[in-house]
N, C-alpha and C positions, 0 to 999 in steps of 0.2 A: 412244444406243440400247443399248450394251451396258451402261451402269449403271443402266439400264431393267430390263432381264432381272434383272441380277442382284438388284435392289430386288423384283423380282416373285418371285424364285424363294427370297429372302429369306424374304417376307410367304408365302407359300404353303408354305415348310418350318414356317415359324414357326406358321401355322395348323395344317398336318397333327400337328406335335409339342403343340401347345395343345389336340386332338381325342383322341388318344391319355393326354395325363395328366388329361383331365375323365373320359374313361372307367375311369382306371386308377381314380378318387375315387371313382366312378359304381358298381363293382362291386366297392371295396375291401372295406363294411362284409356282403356278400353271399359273398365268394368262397368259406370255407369250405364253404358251403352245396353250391356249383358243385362245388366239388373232391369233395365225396363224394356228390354227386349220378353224379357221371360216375363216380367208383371203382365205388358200387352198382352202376351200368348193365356196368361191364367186369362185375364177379362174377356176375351173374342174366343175365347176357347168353347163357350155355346154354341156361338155363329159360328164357330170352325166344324162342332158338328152337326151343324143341323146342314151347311153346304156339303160335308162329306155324305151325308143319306142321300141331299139332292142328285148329286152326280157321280159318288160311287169313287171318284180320284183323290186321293191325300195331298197328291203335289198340285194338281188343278187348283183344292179347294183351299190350299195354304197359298197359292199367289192369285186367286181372286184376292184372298181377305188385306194381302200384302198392297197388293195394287190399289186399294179400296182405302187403305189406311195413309198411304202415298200421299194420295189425295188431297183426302181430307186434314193430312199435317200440313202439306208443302202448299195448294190453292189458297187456303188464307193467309197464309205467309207471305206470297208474293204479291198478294194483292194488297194489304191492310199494312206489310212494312212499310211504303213509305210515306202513306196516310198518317202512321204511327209517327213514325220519327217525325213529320213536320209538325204536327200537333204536339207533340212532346214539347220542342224545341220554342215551338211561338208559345205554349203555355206557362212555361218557364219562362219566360224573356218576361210576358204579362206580368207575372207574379215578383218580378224583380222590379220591375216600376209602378208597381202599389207602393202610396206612401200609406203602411201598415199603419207608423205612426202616428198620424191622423186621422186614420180607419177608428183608430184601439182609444186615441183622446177622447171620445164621445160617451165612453162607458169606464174610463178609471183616469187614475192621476197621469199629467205628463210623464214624469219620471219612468215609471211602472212601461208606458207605452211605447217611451224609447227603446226601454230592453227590448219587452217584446220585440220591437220591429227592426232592432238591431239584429238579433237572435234570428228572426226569421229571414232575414236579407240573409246572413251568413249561410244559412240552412238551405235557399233556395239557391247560392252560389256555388256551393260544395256540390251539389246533386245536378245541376247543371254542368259544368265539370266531368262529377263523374259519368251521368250519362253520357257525354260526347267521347270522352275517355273507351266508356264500354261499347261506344257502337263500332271505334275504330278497332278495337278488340278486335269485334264479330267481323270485319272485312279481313281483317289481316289473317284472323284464324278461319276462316268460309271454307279451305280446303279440308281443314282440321274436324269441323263440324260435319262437312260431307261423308268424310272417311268415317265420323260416331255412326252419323244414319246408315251407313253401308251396313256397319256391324250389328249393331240395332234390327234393321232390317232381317241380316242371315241370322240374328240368334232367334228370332221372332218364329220365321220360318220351318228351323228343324226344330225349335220345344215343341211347339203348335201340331207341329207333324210328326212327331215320335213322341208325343206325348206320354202314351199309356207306356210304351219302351221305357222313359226317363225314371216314368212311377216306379217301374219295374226295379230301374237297373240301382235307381236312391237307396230304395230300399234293403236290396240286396247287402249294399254296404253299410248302410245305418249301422249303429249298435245296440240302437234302442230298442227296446221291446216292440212288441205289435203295438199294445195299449198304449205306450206311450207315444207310438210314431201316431196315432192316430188322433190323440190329444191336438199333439203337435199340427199336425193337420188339419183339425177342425181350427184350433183359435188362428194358424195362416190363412185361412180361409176367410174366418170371420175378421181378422181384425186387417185381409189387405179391403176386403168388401167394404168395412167401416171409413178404411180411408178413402175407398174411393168411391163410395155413395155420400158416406158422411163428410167429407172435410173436400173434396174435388169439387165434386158435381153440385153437393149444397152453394158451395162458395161461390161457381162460377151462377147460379140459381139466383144467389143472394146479390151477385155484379148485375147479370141483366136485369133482375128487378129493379136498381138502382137505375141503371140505362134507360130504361125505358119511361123514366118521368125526365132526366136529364133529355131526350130527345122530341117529348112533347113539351116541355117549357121553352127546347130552345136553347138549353144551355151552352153556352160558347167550348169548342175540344170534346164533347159527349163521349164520343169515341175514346180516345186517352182515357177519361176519368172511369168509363164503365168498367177498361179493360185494369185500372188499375184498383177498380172497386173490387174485381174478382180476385186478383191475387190478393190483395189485404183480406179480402174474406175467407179465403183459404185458410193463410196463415193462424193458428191458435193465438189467440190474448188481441191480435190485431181486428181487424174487421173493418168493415163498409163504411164504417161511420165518422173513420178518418176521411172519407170523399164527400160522403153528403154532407156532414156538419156544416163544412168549411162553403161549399157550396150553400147551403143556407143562408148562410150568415153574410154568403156574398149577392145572395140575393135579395136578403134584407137590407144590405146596405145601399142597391142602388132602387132601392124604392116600389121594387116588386114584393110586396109583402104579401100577396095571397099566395104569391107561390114557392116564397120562405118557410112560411106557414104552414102551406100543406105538406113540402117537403121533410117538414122536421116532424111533424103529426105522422104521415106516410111512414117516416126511417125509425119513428118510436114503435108504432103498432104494429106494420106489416113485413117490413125489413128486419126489423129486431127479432120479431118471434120468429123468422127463418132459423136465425143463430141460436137462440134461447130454446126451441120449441122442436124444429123438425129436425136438427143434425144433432140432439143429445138424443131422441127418440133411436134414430137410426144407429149410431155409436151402440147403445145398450143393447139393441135389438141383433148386429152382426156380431158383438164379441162379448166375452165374460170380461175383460179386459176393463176396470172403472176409469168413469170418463176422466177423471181426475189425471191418472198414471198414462192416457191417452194421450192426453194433454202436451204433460210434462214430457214424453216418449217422442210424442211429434217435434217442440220444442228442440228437446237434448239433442235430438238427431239432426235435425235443421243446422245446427251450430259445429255439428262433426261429421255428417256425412254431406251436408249440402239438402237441394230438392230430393236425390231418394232418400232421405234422414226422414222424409213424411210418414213412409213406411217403416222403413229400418228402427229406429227407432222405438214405437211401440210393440214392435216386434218380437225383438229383442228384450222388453221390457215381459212380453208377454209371458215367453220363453220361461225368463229368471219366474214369473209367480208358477208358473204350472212345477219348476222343479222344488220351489217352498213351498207348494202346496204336496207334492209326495213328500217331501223329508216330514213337514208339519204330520198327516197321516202315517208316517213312520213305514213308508212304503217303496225308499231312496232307492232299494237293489230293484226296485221293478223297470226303474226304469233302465234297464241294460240286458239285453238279452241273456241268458244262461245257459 
């Protein structure tokens, strides 16, 4: 009888763990979708209730915010993709027929400026390339990306709208303490807020500031460069200055010098202390989390989870100090309920 049991309790662990990895298969090629389906639903989750007081409906006031987001994802999309792609494309081409190496002669040895411009043709060859490579991606997957926003959209909807439910039902199953869940809680709180005050919205801050000298000077693709000033200013270690520099120094070279000049003065003072000044302020201010292991969180994660790696990442990072900081306090059983 007892090798009974344990045959049964065998085939039935064996079952339960066999239900668990069909699911993990089952929502692996979808999860991203999940994961900023529910990020959206935390950040609109204000605006979800200050429209739930307006008008008293959950399902109302979760497909205005759905409809509202629609919007606002998909109108600049279809307006600005092919804007984008053809300035992409002539910008690229531009930058393939600079003779670099006579650009670079003027300021160091021949030798030196071949590499350089050898280096850089190769550089702007490969990424032309691959840009064309990935837009055909995006045509040939377009159904594939519809079907992410579908799911996106529906997971957006029921967090948003069974919110306080979800809180409920998480909880329930937690194992961890009150104190603990609530730890947990506050640094998700602060350190998704961090990313997305601090490293989103600084970044994209830090792109249109750059834009908008790029489009009083005149500069030739504005568009491409601003939109690519914002993702490099996102990114940790990268930043905006890989766009303007280079643009300076292409404005120095054909003999616009006051407004090389101002541009590199402008991207030192005003530009710079964006990065330097307002998004370490904000980082410290939303999480306990140092901006240091922030950093490295955002980083590490970028390289294993992809774009949601921005969050995941120091998340996760956050996670690991909050449980060395109970074991270091010698307070490791608290966090498990008893």
């Amino acid at each position: 009888m007892a090798d009974d049991s344990v045959v049964k309790r065998g085939l039935v662990g064996a079952l339960i763990a066999g239900l668990f990895i069909l699911a993990f298969f089952i929502l692996k090629p979808i999860i991203i979708s999940i994961i900023f389906g529910i990020l959206f639903a935390y950040i609109f989750n204000p605006t979800y209730k200050w429209l739930y007081r307006m008008i008293m409906r959950k399902n109302l006031a979760a497909i205005i915010l759905i409809v509202g987001i629609t919007f606002i994802i998909t109108l600049p999309i279809v307006y600005f993709t092919p804007i984008i792609v053809r300035e992409a494309i002539d910008t690229l081409n531009l930058l393939q027929n600079v003779n670099f190496g006579e650009l670079f002669s003027e300021y160091m040895s021949p030798e030196i400026a071949r590499g350089f411009s050898t280096n850089l043709d190769s550089i702007f060859s490969q990424t032309t390339l691959a840009f064309i490579n990935q837009f055909k991606n995006i045509l040939i997957n377009f159904p594939s990306f519809v079907l992410q926003f579908a799911v996106f959209l529906f997971t957006f909807f029921f967090v948003i709208r069974d919110s306080e439910d979800l809180k409920k039902y998480i909880s329930a199953l937690s194992p961890f303490s009150k104190i603990t869940e609530v730890k947990f809680l506050r640094e998700l709180r602060g350190i998704t807020n961090a990313i997305v005050f601090g490293q989103v919205l600084v970044g994209i801050l830090q792109g249109l500031a750059v834009g908008v000298v790029f489009f009083i000077f005149g500069v030739p693709k504005a568009l491409i460069l601003t939109i690519l000033a914002s993702i490099l200013s996102i990114i940790p270690i990268l930043g905006s200055w890989l766009v303007w520099v280079p643009v300076a120094i292409y404005l120095l070279s054909v003999d616009q010098i006051f407004k090389g000049i101002f541009l590199l003065i402008y991207g030192l003072f005003f530009i710079s202390s964006i990065d330097n000044v307002i998004r370490p302020y904000i980082l410290s201010k939303r999480s306990n989390l140092p901006i240091a292991l922030s950093v490295i969180g955002t980083i590490g994660g970028l390289y294993f989870f992809g774009i949601s790696g921005l969050i995941l990442g120091p998340l996760i990072l956050a996670y690991v100090l909050i449980i060395i900081e109970f074991y270091r306090e010698g307070r490791l059983d608290d966090l498990f309920k008893k």
